[in-house]
N, C-alpha and C positions, 0 to 999 in steps of 0.2 A: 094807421101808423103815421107818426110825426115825419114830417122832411123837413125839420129845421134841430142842427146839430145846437143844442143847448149848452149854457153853461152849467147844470145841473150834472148834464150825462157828462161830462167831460171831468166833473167831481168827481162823481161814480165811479170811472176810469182808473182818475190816481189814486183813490179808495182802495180801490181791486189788488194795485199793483202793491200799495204799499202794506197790504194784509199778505202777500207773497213775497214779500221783502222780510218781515219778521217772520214768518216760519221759514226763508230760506239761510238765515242769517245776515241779512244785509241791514245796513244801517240806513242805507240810501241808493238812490240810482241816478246815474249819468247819462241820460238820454242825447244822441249824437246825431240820428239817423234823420232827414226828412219826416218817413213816414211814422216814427214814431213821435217827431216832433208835432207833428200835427193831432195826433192820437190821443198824446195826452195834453195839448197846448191850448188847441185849436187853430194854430198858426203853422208853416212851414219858413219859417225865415232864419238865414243861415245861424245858429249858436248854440249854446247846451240848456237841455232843461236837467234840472237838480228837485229830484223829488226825496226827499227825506221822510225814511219809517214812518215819523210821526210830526205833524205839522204841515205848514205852507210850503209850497213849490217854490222856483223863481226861475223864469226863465232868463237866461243871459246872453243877450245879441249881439251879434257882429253889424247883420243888415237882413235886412231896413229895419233899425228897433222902430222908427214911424210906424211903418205897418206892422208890425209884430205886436205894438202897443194898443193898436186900432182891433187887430186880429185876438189876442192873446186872453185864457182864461185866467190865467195865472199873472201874482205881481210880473213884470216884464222891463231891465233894468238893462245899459250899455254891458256891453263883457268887459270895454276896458282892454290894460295889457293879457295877454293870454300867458304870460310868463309868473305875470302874478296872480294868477288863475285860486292857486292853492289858500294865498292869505286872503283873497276876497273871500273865498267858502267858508273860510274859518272864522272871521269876524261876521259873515251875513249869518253863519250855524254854529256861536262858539258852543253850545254844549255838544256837539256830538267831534268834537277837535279838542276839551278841555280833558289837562290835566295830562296831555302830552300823547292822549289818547291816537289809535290809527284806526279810523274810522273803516270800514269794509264797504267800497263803496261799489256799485253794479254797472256794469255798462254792457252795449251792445256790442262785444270782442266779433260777435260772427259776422260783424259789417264792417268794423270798425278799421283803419287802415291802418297798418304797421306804424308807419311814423308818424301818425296822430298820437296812436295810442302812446310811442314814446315819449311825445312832446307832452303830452298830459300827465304820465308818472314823474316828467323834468318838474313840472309847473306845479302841480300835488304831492308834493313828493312825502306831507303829513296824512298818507293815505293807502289803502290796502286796492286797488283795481282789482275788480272781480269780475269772471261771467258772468250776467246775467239775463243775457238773451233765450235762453230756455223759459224766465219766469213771466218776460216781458212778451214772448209770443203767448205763451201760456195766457195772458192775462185778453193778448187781443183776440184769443179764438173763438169763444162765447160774442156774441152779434145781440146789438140792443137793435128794437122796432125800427129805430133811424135807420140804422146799416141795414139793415135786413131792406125797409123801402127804400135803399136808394140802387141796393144790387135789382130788386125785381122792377127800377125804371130802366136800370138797363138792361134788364131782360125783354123789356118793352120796345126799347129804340134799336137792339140786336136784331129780332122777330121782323119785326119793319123792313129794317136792311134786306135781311135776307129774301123778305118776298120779291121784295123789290130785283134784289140781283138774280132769281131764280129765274125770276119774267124775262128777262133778257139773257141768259146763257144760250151759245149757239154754240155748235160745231168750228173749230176753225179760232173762235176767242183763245184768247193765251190767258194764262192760270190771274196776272197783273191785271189784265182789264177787268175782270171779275172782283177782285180785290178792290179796285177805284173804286168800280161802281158802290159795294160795301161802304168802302168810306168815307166817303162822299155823303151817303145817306145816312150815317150814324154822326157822321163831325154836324153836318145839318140838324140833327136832335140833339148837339150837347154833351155828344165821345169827348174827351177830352185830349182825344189823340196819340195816348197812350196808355201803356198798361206796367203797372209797377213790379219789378220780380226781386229777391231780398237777395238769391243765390249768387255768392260770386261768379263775375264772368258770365253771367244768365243774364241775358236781354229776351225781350219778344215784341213783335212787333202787335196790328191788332188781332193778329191770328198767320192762320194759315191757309189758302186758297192753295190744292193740288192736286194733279189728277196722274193719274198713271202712273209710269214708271218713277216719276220726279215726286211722287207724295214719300214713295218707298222708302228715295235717298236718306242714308243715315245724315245726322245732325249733331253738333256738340249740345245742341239746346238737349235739355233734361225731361223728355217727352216718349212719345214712342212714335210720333212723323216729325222729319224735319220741313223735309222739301228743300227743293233745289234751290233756292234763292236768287236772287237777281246778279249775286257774283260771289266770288271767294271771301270776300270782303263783309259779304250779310249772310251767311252761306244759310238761311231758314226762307220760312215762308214760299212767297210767292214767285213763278221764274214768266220767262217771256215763253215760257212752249205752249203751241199748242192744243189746244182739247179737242178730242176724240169720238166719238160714237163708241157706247161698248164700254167704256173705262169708269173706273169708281173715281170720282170727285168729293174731295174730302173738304169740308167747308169747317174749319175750324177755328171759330171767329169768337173773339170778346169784345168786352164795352164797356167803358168807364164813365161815370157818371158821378159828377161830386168826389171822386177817387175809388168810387166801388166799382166794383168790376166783374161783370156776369162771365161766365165762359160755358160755352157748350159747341155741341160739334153736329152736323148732321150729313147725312152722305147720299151725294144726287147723280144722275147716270144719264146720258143723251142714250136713251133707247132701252136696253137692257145688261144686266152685268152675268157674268156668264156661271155657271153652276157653283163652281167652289169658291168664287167671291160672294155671291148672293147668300151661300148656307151659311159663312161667316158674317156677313153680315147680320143673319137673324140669330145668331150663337150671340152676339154683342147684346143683342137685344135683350136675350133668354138671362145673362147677367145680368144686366142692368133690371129687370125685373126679378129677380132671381134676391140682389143687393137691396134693390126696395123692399121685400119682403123683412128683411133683418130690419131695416134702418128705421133706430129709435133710441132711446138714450138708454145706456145704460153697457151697451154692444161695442165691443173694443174695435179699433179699427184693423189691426192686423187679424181681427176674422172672417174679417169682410173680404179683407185682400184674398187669404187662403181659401176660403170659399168660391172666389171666381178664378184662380189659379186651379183648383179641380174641376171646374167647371170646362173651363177651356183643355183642361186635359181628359176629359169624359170625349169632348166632340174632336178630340184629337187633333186640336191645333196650337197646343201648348206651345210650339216650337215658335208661332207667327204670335203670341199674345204679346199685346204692349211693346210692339217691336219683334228684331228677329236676330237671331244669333247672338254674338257678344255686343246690340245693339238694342236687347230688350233692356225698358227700364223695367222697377221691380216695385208700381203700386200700381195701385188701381184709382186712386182720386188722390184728392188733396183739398185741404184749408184754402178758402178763396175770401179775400174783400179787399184793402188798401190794397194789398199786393195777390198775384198770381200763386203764389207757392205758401201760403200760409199752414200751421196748424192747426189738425192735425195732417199726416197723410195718413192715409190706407195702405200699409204696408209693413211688414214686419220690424219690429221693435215696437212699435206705436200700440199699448197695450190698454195706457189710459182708458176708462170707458167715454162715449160721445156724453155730452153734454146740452142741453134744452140751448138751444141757438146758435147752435156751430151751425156754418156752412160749408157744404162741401162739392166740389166739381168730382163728378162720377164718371169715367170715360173708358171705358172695356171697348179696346180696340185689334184692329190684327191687321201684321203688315205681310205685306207678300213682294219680297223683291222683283225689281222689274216687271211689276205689272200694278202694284197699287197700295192700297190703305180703306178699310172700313170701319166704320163702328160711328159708335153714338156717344154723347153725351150731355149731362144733365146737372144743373147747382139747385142744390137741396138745401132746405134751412129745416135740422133736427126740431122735434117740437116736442111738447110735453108726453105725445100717446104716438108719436113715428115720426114724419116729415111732412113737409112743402115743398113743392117742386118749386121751383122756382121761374126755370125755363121756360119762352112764352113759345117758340119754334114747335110747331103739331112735330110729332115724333113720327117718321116716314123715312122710306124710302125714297125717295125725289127722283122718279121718272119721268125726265124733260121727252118731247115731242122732239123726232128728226126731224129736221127741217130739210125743205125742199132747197 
């Protein structure tokens, strides 16, 4: 597998997009976001890239065009006044603006910020703003060789971490020191230090380190553990309490690597976990093996979901899956690489069938207020005859030694 992003693959990319631009109707697309600017650029520097049906792209910079021009696969040109945004487009593309024409142009509306987007219908105003964030996720959820090697280096430098922090958990550590230790050893291989999420108002940090009652705590984050976090202020992740003997420790950790991003989860215990955490934790299992048996192209993803929604209501703990009460979420994985939350998810609507290089974070989990969080998870790369696991983490139970 290549780990050097080409300007080739980056062709391919706007290829992709612009063949889903004419069967969606769109003339062209306005790309605004970071992560798609880099997707389809090869650069992230703040400006708009202009991808047109048919023809050459341009990207248009605010800063640093320096390094955008250094960086950038595409011609790469100042933006200039942003007022006159509309007459640049139309003199750099007059045929798709000739003859008085309103061209139908696609942007990223699901990121896009209210008063951008107004300022840009001011500045365009010879132009039709479209969604087009359905066609442009669409376009990045298929994974070339590069993406695929750069998620399973950080499935590499994740595996590492966590040996590392497993060897040192003791009785008495708080949920935060377990978290250093992690990122500590991942920022040392090359983390990037964070993990990119599309959802508005959705942040994450590099995971989530929590044990007992505090893994429980519901969360705004869009998951089925929040954890307690270090205040009101970051209310997810990791908090200052102490770890226990007895209790389920939820290690729920990613890694970014070049902007890919591994995620999986695995669940460790100082001593033993007690009967109806321990059977749910093997029901997580019996899914996730249960899911790999479907997983292969062709298998929509909302059946995947329903299939481990019976599944957990077979072992009768439909009520604890993916969370609890009015706090369960309602998938079982999701689209994972630039970003955290990518397409597809596993979960009803989502009917499309999988496609030969999606990748997907798998995480059948079960919360039990006041007392914890189990379960496992795994990032798969579909392949032409089933899957790749991608996860380097041995898939275990993690019974740590009492110490004296």
């Amino acid at each position: 597998m290549s780990d050097i992003l080409t300007n080739e693959e980056l062709a391919q990319r706007r290829a992709k997009l612009q063949r889903l631009m004419t069967a969606g109707g769109f003339d062209a697309c306005l790309i605004t976001q970071n992560v798609g600017l880099y997707y389809w650029s090869g650069s992230m520097q703040t400006g708009y890239l202009f991808i047109p049906a048919a023809g050459e792209a341009t990207y248009y910079v605010r800063r640093s065009l320096s390094r955008a021009i250094r960086e950038s696969a595409v011609k790469t040109v100042p933006l200039g006044s942003f007022r006159n945004f509309g007459a640049t487009l139309a003199a750099d593309y007059p045929e798709l603006f000739k003859d008085d024409r309103r061209p139908a142009i696609g942007a990223d509306l699901d990121v896009l910020p209210a008063q951008l987007y107004l300022r840009l219908q001011d500045s365009v105003p010879n132009a039709t703003l479209r969604d087009a964030s359905g066609i442009m996720r669409q376009a990045r959820s298929v994974k070339s060789a590069y993406e695929i090697a750069r998620i399973e280096e950080a499935a590499s430098v994740a595996a590492n971490a966590l040996d590392v922090a497993l060897s040192r958990i003791r009785t008495g550590m708080t949920e935060l020191e377990i978290m250093t230790i992690l990122e500590s050893e991942m920022r040392d291989r090359g983390h990037i230090g964070l993990m990119r999420m599309r959802g508005y108002n959705q942040e994450i940090m590099t995971g989530m380190v929590a044990a007992g009652e505090a893994a429980a705590e519901p969360s705004y984050f869009d998951g089925p553990a929040g954890g307690r976090g270090l205040t009101p202020a970051a209310p997810q992740s990791a908090s200052r309490r102490p770890i226990q003997a007895g209790e389920p420790i939820l290690l729920d950790i990613g890694c970014c690597i070049d902007g890919y991003t591994i995620d999986q989860t695995r669940t460790a215990v100082i001593g033993e976990l007690d009967e109806e955490l321990g059977r749910a934790y093997d029901v997580s299992v019996q899914i996730l093996r249960h899911t790999e048996s479907l997983l292969r192209p062709g298998v929509s993803p909302e059946s995947l979901y329903a299939e481990a929604l019976r599944l957990a209501n077979e072992a009768g703990l439909a009520a604890h899956f993916m969370g609890f009460g009015a706090d369960q979420v309602r998938f079982l994985g999701h689209g994972i690489g630039l970003e955290i939350d990518e397409w597809p998810v596993l979960a009803r609507g989502f009917a499309e069938p999988l496609e030969t290089g999606v990748v997907l974070a798998i995480e059948p989990k079960f919360t039990f207020p006041g007392r914890g969080v189990v379960g496992i998870e795994n990032t798969y790369a579909i392949t032409a005859d089933g899957f790749q696991t991608l996860t380097r983490s041995p898939e275990k139970l993690y019974r740590l030694p009492l110490q004296p």
